[in-house]
C-alpha positions as CSV (number, residue, x, y, z in Angstrom):
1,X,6.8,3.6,3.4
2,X,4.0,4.1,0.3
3,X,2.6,0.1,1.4
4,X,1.5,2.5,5.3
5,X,-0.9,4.7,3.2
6,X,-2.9,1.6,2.7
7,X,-2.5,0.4,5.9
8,X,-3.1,3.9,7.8
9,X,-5.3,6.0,5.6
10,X,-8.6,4.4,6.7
11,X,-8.3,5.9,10.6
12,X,-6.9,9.2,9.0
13,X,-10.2,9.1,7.4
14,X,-12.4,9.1,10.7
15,X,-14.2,11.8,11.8
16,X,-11.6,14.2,13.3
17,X,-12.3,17.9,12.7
18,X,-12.4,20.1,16.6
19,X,-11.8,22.9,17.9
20,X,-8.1,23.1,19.2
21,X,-5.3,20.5,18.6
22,X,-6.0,17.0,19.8
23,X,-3.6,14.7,20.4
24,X,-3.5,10.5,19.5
25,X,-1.5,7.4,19.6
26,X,-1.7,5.5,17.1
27,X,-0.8,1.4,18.2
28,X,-0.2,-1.2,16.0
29,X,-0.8,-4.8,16.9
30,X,-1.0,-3.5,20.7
31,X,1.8,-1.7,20.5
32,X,2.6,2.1,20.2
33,X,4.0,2.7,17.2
34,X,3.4,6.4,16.3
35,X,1.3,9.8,17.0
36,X,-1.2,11.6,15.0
37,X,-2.2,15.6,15.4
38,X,-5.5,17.3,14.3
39,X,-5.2,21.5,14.8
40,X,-7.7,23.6,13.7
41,X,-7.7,26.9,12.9
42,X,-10.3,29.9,12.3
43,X,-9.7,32.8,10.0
44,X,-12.6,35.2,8.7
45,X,-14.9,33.0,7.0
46,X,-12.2,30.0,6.5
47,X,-11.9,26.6,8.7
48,X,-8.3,25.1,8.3
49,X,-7.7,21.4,9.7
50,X,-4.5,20.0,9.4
51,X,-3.9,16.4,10.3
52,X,-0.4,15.0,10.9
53,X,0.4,11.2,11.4
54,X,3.9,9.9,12.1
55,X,4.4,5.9,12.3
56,X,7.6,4.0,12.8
57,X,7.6,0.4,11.8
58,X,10.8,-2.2,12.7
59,X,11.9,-4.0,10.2
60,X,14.4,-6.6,11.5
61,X,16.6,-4.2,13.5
62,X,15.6,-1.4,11.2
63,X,13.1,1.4,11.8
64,X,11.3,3.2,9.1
65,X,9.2,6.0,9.9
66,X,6.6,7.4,7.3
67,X,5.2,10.9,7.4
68,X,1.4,12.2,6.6
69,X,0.2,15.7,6.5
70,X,-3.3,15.8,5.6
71,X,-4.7,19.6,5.5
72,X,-8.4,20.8,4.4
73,X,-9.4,24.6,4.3
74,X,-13.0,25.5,3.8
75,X,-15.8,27.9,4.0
76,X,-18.0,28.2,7.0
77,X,-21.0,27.0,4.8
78,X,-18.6,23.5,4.5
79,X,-17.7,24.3,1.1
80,X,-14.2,22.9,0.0
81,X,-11.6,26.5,-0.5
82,X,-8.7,24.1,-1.0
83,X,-6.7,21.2,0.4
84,X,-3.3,19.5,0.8
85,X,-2.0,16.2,1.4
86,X,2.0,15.8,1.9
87,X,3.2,12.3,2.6
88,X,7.1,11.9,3.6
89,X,9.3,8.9,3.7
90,X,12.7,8.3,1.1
91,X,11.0,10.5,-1.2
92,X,8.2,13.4,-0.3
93,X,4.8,13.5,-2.3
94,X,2.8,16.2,-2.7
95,X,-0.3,17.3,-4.1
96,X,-3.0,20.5,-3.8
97,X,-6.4,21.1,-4.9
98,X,-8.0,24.4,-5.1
99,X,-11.2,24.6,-5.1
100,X,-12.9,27.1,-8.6
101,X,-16.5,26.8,-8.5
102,X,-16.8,23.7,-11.2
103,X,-13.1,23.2,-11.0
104,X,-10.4,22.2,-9.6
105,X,-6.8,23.0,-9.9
106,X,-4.3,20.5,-9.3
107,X,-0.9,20.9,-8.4
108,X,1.7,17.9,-7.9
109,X,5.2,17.7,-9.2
110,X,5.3,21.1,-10.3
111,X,3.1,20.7,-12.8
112,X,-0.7,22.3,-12.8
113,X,-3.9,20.4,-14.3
114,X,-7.6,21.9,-14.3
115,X,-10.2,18.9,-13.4
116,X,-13.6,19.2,-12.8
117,X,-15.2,19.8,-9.6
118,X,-16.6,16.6,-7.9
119,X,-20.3,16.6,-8.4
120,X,-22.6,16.2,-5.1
121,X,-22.4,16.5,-1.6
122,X,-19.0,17.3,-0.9
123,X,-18.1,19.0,2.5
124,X,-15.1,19.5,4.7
125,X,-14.1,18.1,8.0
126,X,-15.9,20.4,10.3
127,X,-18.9,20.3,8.3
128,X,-18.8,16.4,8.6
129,X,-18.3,17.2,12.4
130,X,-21.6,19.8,13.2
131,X,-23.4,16.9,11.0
132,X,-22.4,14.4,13.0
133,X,-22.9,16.4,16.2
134,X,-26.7,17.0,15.0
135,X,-27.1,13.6,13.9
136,X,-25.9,12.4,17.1
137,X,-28.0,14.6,19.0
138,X,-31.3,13.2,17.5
139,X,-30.3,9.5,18.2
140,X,-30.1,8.7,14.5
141,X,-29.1,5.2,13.3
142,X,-27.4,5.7,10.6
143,X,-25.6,8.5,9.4
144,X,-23.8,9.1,5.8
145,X,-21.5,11.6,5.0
146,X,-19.4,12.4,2.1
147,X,-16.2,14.7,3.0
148,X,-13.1,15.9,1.5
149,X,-10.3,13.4,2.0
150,X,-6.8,14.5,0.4
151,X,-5.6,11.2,1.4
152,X,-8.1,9.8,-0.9
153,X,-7.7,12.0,-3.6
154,X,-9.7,14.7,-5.5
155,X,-12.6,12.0,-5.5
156,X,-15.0,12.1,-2.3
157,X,-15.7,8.6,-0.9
158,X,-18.6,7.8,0.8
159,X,-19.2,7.1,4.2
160,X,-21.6,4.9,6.4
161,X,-22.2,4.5,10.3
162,X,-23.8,2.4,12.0
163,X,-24.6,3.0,15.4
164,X,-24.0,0.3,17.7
165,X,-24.5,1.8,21.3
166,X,-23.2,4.1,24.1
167,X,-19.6,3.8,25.3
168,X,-17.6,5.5,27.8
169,X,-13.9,5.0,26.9
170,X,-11.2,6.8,29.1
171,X,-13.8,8.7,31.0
172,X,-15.2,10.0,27.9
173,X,-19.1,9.4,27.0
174,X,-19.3,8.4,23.3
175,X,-21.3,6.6,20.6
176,X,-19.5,3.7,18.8
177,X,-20.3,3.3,15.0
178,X,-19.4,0.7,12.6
179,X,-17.9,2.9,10.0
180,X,-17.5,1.6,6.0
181,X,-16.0,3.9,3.3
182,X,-16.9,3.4,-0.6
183,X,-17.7,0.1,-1.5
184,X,-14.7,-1.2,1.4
185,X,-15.5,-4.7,3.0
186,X,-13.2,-3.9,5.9
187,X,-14.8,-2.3,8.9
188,X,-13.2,1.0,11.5
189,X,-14.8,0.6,14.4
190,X,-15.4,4.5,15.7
191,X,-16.0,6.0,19.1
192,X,-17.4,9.6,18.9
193,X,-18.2,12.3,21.8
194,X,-21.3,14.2,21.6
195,X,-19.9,17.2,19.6
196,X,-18.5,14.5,17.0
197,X,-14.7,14.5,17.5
198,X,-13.2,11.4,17.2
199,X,-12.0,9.9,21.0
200,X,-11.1,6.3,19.0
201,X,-10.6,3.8,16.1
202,X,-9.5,0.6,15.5
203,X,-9.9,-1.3,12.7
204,X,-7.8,-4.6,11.6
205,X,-6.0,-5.4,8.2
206,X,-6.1,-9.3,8.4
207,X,-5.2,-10.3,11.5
208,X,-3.0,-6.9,12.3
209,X,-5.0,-4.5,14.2
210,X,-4.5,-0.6,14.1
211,X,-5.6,1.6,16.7
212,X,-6.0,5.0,17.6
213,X,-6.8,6.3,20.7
214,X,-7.2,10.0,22.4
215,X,-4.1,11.1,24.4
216,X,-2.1,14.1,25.5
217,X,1.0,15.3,23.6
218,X,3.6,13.8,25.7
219,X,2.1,10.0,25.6
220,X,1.5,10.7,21.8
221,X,4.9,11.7,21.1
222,X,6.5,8.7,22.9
223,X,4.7,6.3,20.9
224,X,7.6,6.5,18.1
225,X,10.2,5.1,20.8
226,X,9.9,1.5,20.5
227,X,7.8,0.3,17.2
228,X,6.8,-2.9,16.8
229,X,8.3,-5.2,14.1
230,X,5.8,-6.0,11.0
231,X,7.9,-8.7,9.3
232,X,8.1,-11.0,12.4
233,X,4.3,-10.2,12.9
234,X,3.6,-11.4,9.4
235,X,6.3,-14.3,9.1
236,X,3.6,-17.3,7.8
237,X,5.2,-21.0,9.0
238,X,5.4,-23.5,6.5
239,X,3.7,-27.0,7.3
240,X,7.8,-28.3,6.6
241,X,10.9,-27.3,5.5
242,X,11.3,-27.4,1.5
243,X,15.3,-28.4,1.0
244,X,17.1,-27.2,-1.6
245,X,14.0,-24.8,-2.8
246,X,16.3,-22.4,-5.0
247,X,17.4,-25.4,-6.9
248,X,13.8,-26.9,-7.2
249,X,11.5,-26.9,-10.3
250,X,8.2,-27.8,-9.7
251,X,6.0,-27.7,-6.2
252,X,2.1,-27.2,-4.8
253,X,0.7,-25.6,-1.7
254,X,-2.5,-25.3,-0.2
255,X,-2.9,-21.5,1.6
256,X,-5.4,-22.0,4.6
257,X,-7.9,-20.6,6.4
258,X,-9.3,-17.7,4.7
259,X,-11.9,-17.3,2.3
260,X,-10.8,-14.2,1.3
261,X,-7.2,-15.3,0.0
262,X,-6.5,-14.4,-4.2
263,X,-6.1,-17.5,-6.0
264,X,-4.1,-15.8,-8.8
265,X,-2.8,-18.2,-12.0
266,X,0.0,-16.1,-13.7
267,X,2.9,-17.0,-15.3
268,X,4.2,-20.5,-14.0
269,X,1.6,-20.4,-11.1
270,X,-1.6,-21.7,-11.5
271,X,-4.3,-21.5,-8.7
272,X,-7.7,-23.3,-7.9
273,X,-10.1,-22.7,-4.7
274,X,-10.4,-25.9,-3.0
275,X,-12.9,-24.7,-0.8
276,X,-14.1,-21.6,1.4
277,X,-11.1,-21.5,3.6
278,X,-7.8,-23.4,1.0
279,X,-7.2,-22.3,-2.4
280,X,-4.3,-24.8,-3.9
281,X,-1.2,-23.2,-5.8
282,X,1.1,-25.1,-8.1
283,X,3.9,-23.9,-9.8
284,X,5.9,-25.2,-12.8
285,X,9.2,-23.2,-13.6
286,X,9.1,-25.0,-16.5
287,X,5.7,-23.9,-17.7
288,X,5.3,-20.6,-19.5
289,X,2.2,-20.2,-18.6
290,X,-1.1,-18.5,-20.4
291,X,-0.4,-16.9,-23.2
292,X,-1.7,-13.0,-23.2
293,X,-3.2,-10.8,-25.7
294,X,-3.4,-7.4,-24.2
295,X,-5.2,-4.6,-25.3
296,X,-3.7,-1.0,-26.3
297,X,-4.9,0.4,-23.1
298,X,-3.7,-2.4,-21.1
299,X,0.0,-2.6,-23.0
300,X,0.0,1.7,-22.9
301,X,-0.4,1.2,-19.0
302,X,2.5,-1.4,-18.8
303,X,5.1,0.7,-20.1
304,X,3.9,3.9,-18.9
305,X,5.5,6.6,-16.8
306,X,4.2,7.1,-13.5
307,X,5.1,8.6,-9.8
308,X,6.8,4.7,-8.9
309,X,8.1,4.3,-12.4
310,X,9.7,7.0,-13.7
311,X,10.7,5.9,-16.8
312,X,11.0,9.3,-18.2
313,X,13.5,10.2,-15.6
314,X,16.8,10.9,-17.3
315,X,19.2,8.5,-14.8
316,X,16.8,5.8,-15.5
317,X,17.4,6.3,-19.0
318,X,20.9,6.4,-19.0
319,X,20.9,3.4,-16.6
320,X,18.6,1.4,-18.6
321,X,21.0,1.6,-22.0
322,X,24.0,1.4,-19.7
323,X,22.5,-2.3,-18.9
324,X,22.4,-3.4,-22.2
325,X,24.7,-1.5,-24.0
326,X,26.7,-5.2,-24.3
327,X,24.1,-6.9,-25.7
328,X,23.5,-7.0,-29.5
329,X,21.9,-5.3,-32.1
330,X,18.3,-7.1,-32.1
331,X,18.6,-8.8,-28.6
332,X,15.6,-11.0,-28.2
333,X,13.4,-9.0,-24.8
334,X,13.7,-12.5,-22.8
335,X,17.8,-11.7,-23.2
336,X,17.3,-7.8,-22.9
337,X,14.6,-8.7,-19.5
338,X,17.1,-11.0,-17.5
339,X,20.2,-8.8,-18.4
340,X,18.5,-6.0,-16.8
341,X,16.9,-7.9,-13.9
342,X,20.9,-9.1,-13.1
343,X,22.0,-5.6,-13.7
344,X,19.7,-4.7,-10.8
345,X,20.8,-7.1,-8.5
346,X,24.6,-5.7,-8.9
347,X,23.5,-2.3,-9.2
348,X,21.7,-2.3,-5.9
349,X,24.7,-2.4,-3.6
350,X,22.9,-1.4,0.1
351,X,20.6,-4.3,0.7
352,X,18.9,-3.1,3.6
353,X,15.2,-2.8,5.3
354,X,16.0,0.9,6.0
355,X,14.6,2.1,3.0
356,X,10.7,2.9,2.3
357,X,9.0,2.2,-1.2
358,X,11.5,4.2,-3.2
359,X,10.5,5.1,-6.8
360,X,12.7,3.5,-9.3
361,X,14.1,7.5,-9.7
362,X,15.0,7.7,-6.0
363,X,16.5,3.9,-6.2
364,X,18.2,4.8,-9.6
365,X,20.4,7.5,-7.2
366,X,20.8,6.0,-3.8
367,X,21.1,2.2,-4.7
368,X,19.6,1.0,-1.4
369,X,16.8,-0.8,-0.7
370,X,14.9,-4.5,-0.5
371,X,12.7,-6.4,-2.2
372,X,10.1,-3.3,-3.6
373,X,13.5,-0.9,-4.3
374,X,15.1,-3.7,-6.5
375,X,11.0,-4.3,-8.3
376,X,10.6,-0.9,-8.8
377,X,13.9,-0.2,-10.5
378,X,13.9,-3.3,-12.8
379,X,10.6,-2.7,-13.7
380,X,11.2,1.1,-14.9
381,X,14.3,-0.2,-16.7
382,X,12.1,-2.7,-18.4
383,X,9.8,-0.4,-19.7
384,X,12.5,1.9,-20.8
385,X,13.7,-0.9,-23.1
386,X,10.4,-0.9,-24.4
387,X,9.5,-4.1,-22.6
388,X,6.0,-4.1,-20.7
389,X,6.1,-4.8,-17.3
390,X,4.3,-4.6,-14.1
391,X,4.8,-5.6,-9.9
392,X,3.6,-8.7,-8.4
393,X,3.3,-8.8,-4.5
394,X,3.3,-12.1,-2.6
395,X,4.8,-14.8,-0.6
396,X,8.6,-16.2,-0.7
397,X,9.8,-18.8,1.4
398,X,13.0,-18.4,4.2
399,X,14.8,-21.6,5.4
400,X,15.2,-20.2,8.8
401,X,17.5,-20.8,11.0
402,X,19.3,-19.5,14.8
403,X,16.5,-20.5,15.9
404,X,13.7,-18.7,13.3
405,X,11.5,-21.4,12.1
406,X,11.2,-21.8,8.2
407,X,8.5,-19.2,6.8
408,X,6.8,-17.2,4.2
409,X,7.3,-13.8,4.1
410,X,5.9,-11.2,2.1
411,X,8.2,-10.1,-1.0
412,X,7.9,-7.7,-4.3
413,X,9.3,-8.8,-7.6
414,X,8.8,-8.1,-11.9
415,X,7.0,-9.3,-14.4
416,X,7.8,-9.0,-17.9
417,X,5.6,-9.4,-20.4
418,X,7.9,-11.3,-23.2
419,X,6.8,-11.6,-26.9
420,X,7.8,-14.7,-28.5
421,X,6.9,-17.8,-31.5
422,X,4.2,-18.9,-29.0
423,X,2.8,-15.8,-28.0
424,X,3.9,-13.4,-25.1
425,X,3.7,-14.5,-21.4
426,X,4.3,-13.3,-18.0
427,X,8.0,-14.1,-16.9
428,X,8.7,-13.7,-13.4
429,X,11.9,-11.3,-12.7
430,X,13.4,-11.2,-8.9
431,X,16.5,-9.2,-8.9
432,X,16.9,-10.0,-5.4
433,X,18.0,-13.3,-6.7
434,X,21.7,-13.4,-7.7
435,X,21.3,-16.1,-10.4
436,X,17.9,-17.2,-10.7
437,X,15.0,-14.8,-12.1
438,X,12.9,-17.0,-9.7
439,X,12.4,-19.8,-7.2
440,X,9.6,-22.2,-7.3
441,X,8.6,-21.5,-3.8
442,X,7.2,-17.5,-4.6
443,X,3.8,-17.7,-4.5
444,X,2.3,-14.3,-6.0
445,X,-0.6,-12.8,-4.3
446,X,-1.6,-9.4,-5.8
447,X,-0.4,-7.3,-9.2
448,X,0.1,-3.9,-9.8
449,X,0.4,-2.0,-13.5
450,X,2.9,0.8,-10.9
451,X,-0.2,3.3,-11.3
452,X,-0.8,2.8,-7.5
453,X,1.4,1.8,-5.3
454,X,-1.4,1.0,-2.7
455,X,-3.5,-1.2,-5.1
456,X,-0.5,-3.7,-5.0
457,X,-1.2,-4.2,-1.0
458,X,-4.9,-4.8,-1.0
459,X,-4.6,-8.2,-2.6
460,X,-2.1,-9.3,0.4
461,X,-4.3,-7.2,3.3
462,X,-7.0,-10.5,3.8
463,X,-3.7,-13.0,4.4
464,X,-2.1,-11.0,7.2
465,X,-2.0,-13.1,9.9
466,X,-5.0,-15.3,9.1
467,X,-3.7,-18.2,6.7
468,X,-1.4,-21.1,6.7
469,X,1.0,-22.9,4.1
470,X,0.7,-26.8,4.0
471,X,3.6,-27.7,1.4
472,X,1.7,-30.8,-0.6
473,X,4.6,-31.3,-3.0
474,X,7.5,-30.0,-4.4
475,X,10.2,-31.6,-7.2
């Protein structure tokens, strides 16, 4: 599941270079709910150190697990030979750098790219550990580092530590740092040994806290057998039940208790900070909403191909002009958009929580999926029709019911940007949604152009857990 790499990618990145294979469970909310590996091997004058990461996640009965292999090889000096990053779930992604003085080769997809070299300090993982090691030794404060990452891409991201004070955890003696990467807000609390080799790290994504902690293999491996459910830890209550809220028009909310929370106005919704903790959302389905004048770049990115939306991919293709092959000769795009958005909802015939975040290719084949398969697909059909689009990540309301409370939970749907007389706007598309494109109680939250799938979770990480939903009015 592609929405994990943003979840899990920050412990990967801890310092975790050694000298035989180490062993971790990785918890989730307080519960076990995978494994990770580091080996390292030696060979002549070349250091390999391959990380590997397996987390499960329930979904409401389901359980998806998501793969990461994470592998760096470099010189005994610390410079970078080469490196790999692999990550598995409905559909495996792969890329490889190697490493040609002031270039770098890329490989992904079959296809081969030269890029420069990154400039500056840029070192592998057992470099990063004898740093650390030395720093450590001399009592230092603060330590920076800037390593290889394949998880983050050809790009090195700094990193700072703090040191905070002596720890032992497990029977292990170690120094705990307050680790930030980049220019990241969000905090990994890390526990080193003296030789730098990570013993622990936790760090929290909202309210949901990830862990990982030292183990042997046996604990590690039992970790997958019972994972803890993410949607029920997520589910936010509503201050009331809103009857009737597929059939409603109009309504506001106030989102509480974070300071941190997007208050995003697009399309129908409009959104105002009230204060430090409350930003107030209103939506009008009646309302087009701004109108937009986008640039060349920013249209070029809205209808582009990328490794979520294929739109190059010939069953897309055929499936997009399949959709509309009943329409007319000059169909207006708001006719062309919710033809295709109820040609997804048909299409889609497994509705299920057993499926990662397929790309619109892998959908386009198996037809399964939830919320993100049916967004993907509708929004590489959209852009095959030559209609911009992008993804929009938020909060949709659930009635309840057995004895589940009413709710917000987190959703995926389209956007479509539609050209009309009055200018072109962003219509909101959900082919979840058997009739309606929308309902007034979806409150979006984040937005991504499909370059990224991880960029479309950041927006969502601050509310996990921490806010509330008063419903102030709804028509």
């Amino acid at each position: 599941m592609r929405r994990l790499v943003a979840i899990w990618v920050i412990l990967m990145c801890a310092a975790i270079s050694l000298a035989d294979t180490r062993w971790y469970v990785v918890e989730l909310q307080g519960q076990p709910a995978g494994w990770m590996s580091v080996e390292q091997r030696e060979a002549g004058e070349l250091i390999t150190t391959r990380t590997e990461m397996r987390v499960a996640v329930g979904r409401q009965g389901s359980v998806v697990v998501t793969a990461f292999t994470s592998e760096v090889v470099e010189h005994t000096n610390g410079n970078v030979h080469s490196m790999r990053r692999r990550i598995e779930g409905d559909r495996a992604d792969e890329t490889t750098w190697r490493f040609n003085g002031r270039s770098v080769t890329v490989e992904h997809d079959g296809q081969e790219t030269i890029q420069p070299a990154p400039d500056g300090m840029y070192v592998g993982p057992d470099a990063e550990r004898r740093y650390l090691a030395e720093r450590l030794a001399s009592g230092e404060a603060s330590i920076s580092t800037q390593v290889a990452d394949p998880l983050s891409g050809l790009d090195p991201v700094p990193t700072r530590r703090e040191r905070i004070g002596e720890e032992t955890i497990d029977g292990h003696e170690t120094v705990r740092f307050e680790t930030r990467r980049g220019d990241e807000e969000r905090v990994v609390d890390e526990w080193l040994d003296a030789d730098g080799n990570l013993v622990r790290a936790r760090t929290s994504i909202g309210a949901v806290v990830q862990e990982i902690r030292l183990s042997d293999e046996a604990t590690a491996r039992r970790a997958l057998a019972k994972p803890p459910d993410l949607i029920d830890a997520t589910r936010i209550s509503a201050s009331r039940a809103i009857r009737g809220h597929q059939r409603l028009r109009s309504a506001a909310f106030v989102l509480k208790g974070n300071a941190h929370t997007p208050a995003l106005t697009t399309g129908p919704q409009r959104a105002d900070r009230v204060d430090d903790g409350a930003v107030r959302v209103t939506i009008d389905l009646g309302e087009p909403g701004p109108a937009v004048e986008p640039t060349a770049e920013q249209r070029e990115a809205w209808l582009a191909a990328t490794q979520l939306l294929e739109v190059d991919d010939e069953v897309v293709a055929q499936l997009a002009d399949r959709a509309t092959r009943q329409l007319p000769d000059g169909a207006a795009p708001a006719a062309k958009a919710e033809t295709l958005r109820a040609f997804v909802h048909r299409y889609i015939t497994r509705k299920n929580l057993d499926v990662a975040l397929a790309s619109a290719a892998t959908v386009a084949r198996n037809r399964e999926g939830d919320c993100t398969e049916h967004a993907t697909l509708l929004a590489a059909l959209l852009r095959a029709q030559g209609i911009p689009s992008r993804l929009v990540a938020g909060l949709s309301y659930e009635p309840g019911g057995a004895g589940t409370p009413p709710a917000f939970v987190y959703h995926v749907w389209t956007q479509a940007l539609i050209e009309s007389e009055g200018g072109a706007h962003w219509v909101d598309l959900d082919a979840t949604q058997r009739l309606r494109p929308r309902h007034v109680a979806q409150i979006a939250l984040s937005i991504s152009d499909g370059s990224n799938a991880n960029d479309l979770w950041q927006g969502l990480a601050p509310t996990l857990g921490t806010i509330s939903i008063e419903v102030e009015a709804i028509r």
